[in-house]
DSSP file (Angstrom, degrees, kcal/mol; ACC not computed):
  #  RESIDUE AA STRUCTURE BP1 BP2  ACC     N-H-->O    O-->H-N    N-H-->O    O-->H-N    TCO  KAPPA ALPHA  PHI   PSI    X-CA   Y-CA   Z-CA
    1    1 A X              0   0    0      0, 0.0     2,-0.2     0, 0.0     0, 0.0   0.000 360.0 360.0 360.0 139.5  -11.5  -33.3  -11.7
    2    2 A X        -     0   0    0      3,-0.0     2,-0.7     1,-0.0     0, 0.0  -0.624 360.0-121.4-102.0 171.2   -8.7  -30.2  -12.5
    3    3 A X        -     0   0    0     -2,-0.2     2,-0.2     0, 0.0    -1,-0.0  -0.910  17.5-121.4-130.3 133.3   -5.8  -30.3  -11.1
    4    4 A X        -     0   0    0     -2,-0.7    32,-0.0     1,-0.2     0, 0.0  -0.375  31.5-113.1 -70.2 123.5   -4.6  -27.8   -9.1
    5    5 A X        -     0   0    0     -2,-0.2     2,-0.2     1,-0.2    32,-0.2   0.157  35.3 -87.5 -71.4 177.1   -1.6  -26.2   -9.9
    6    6 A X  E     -a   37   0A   0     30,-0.8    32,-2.1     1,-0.1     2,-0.5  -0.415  36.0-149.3 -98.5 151.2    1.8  -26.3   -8.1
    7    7 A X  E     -a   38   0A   0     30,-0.2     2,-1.4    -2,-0.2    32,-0.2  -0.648   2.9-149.3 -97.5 128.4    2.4  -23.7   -5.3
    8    8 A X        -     0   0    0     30,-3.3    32,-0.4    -2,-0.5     3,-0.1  -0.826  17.5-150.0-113.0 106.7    6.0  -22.5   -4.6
    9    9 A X        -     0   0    0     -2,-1.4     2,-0.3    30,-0.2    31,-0.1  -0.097  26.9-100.2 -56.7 148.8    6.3  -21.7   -1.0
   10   10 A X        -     0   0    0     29,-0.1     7,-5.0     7,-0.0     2,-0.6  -0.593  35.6-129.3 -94.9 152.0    8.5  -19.2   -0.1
   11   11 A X  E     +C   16   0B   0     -2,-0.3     2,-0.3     5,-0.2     5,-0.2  -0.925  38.9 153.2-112.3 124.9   12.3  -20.6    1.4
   12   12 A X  E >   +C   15   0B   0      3,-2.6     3,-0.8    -2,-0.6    38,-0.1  -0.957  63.3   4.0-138.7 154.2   13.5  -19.1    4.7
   13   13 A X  T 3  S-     0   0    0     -2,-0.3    -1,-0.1     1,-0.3     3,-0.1   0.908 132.7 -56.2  34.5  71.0   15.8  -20.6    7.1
   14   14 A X  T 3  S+     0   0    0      1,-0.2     2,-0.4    -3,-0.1    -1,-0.3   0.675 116.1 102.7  26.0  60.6   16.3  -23.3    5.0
   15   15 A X  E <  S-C   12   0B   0     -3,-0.8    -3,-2.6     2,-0.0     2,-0.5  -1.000  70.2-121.0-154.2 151.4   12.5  -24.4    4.6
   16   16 A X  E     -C   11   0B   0     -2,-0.4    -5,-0.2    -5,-0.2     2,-0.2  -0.800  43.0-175.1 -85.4 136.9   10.0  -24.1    2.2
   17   17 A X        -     0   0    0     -7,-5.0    -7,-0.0    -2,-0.5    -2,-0.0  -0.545  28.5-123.7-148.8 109.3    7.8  -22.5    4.1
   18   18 A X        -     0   0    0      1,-0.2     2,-0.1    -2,-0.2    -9,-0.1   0.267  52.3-105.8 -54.6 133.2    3.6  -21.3    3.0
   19   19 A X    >   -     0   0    0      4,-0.3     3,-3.2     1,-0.1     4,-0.2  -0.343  25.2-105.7 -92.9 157.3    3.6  -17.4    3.6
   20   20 A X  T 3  S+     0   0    0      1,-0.3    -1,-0.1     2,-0.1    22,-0.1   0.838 117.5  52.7 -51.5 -60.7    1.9  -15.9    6.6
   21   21 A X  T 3  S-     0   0    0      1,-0.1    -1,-0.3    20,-0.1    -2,-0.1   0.633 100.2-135.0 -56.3   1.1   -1.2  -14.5    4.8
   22   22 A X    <   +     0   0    0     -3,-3.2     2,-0.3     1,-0.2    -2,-0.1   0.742  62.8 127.9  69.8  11.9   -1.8  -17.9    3.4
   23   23 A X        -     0   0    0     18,-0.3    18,-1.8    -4,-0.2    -4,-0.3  -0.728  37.1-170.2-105.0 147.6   -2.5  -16.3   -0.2
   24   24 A X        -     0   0    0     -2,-0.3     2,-0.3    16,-0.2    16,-0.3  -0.939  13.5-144.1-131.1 174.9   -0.6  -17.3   -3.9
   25   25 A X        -     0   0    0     15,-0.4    14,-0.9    -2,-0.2     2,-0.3  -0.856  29.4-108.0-119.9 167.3   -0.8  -15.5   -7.0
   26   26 A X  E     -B   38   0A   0     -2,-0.3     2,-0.6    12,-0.2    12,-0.3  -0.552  16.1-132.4 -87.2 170.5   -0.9  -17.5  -10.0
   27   27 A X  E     -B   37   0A   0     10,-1.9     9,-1.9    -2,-0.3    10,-1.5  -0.987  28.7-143.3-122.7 108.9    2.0  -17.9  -12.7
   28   28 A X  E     -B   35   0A   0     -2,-0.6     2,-0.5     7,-0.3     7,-0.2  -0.649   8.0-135.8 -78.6 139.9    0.8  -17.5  -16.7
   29   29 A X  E >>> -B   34   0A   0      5,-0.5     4,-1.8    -2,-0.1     3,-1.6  -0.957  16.6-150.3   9.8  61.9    1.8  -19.2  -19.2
   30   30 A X  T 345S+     0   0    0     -2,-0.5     5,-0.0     1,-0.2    -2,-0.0   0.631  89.2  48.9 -52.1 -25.4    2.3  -16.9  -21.6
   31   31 A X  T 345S+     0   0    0      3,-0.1    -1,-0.2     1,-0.1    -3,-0.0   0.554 125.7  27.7 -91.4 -11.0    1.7  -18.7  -24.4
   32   32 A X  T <45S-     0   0    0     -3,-1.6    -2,-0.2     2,-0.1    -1,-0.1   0.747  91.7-132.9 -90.0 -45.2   -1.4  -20.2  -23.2
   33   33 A X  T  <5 +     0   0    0     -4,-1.8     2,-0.5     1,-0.2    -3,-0.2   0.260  68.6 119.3  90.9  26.0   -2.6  -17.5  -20.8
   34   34 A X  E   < - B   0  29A   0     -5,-0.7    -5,-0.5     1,-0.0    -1,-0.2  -0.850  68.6-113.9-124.6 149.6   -3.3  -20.3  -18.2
   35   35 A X  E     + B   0  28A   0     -2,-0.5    -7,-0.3    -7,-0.2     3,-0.1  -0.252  32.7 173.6 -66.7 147.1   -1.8  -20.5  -15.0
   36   36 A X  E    S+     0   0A   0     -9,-1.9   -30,-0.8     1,-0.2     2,-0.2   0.302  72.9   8.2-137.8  24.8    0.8  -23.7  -14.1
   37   37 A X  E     -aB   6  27A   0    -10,-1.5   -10,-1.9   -32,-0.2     2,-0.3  -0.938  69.1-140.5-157.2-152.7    1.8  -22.8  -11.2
   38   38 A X  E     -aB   7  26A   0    -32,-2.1   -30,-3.3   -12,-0.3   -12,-0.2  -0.928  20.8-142.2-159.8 144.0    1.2  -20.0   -8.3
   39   39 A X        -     0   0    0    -14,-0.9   -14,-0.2    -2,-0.3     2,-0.2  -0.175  27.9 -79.2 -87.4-172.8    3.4  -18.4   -6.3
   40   40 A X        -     0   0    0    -32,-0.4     2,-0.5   -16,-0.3   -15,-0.4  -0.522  34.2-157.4-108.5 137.4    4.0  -17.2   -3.0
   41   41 A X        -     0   0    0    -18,-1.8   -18,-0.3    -2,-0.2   -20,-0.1  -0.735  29.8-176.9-117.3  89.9    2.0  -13.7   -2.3
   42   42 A X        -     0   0    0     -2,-0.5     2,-0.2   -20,-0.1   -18,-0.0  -0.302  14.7-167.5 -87.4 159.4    4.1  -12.3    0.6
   43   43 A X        -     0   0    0     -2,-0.1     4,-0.4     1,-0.0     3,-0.3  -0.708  44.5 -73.3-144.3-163.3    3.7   -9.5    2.5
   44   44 A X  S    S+     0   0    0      1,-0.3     4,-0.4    -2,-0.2     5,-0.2   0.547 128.3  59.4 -87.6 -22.0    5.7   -7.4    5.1
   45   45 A X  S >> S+     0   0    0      1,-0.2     4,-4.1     2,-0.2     3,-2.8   0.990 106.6  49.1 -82.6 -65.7    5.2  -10.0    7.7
   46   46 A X  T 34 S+     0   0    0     -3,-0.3     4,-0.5     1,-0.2    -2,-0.2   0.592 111.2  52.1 -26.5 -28.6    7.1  -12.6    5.1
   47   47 A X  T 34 S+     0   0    0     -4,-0.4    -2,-0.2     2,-0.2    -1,-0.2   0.331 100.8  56.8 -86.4 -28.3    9.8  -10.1    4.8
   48   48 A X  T <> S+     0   0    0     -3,-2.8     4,-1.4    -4,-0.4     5,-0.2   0.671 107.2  49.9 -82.3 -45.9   10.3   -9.7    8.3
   49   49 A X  T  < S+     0   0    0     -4,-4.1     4,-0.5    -5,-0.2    -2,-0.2   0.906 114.0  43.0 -66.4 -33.3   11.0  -13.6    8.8
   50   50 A X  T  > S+     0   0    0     -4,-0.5     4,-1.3     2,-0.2    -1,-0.2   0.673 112.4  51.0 -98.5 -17.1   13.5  -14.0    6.0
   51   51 A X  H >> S+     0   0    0      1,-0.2     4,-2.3     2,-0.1     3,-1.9   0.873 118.1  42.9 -81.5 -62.4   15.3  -10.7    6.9
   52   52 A X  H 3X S+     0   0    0     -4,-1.4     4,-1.2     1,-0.3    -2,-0.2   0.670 115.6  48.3   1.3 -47.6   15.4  -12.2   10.9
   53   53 A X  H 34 S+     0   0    0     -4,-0.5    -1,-0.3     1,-0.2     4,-0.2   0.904 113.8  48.2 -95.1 -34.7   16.3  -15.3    9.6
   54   54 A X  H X< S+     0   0    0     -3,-1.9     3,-1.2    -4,-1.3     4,-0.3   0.858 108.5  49.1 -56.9 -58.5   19.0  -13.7    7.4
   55   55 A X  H 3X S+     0   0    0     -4,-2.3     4,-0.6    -5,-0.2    -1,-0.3   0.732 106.3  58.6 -75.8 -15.1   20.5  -11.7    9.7
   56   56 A X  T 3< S+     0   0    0     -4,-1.2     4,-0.2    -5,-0.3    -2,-0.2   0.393 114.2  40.4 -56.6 -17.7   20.8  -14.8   12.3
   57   57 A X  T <> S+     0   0    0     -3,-1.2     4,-1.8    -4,-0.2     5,-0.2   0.436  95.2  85.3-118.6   8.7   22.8  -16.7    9.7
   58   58 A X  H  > S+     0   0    0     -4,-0.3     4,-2.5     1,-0.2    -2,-0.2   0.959  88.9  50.1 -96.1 -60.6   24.8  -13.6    8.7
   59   59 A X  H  < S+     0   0    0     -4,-0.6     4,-0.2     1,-0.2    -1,-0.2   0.899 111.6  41.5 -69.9 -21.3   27.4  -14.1   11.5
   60   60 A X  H >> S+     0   0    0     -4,-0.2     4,-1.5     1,-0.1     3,-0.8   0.887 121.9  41.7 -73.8 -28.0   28.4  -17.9   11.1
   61   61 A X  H 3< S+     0   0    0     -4,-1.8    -2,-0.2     1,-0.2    -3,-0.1   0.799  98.3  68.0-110.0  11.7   28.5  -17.7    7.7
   62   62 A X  T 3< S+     0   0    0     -4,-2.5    -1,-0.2    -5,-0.2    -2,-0.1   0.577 105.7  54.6 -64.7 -16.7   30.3  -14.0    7.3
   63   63 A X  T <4 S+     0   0    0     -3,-0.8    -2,-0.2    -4,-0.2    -3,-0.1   0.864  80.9 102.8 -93.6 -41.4   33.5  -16.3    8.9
   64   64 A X     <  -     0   0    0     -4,-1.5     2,-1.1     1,-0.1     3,-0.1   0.005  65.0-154.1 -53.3 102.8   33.4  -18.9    6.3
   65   65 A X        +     0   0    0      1,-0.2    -1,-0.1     2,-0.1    -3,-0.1  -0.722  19.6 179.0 -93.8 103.7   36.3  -18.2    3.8
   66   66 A X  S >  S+     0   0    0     -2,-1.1     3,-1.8     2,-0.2    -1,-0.2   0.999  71.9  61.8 -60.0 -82.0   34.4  -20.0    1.1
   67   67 A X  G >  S+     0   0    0      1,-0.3     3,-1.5     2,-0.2    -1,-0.1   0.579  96.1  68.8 -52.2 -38.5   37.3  -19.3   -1.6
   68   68 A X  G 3  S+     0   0    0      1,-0.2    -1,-0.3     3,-0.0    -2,-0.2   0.477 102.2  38.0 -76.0  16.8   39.5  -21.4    0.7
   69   69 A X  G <  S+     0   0    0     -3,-1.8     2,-0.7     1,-0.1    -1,-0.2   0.419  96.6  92.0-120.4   1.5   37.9  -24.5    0.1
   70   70 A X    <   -     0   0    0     -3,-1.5    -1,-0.1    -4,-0.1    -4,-0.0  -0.752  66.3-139.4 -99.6  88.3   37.1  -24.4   -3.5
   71   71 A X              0   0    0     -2,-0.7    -3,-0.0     1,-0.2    -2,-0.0   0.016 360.0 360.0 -68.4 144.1   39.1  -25.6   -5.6
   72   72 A X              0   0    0     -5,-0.0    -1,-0.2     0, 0.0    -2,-0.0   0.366 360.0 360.0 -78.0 360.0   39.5  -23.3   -9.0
């Protein structure tokens, strides 16, 4: 039995989440030439969701004065 390598899902709005055409590409190994894992193969539609999702989170976290809670 092979075993099928691991898929990295594309993250928006704070989920992994399998991209809309349902396609990955694989990721070589260069030193092997064999794939071990496959990525996400997104396309405009993907792109559309994470800028949406992006611009939704844009105003809460555009108040959040990061530097004043971090200590240096």
């Amino acid at each position: 039995m092979t075993k099928l390598p691991f898929q990295i899902r594309n993250f928006i709005d704070g989920e992994f989440v399998e991209p809309v055409g349902g396609r990955y590409l694989d990721n070589i190994e260069p030193a092997t030439g064999k794939p071990y894992s496959q990525v996400a193969d997104s396309d405009a539609q993907d792109v559309d969701l994470a800028v949406a999702a992006a611009e939704q989170a844009f105003a809460g976290w555009s108040e959040h004065a990061f530097f004043c809670e971090s200590p240096i």
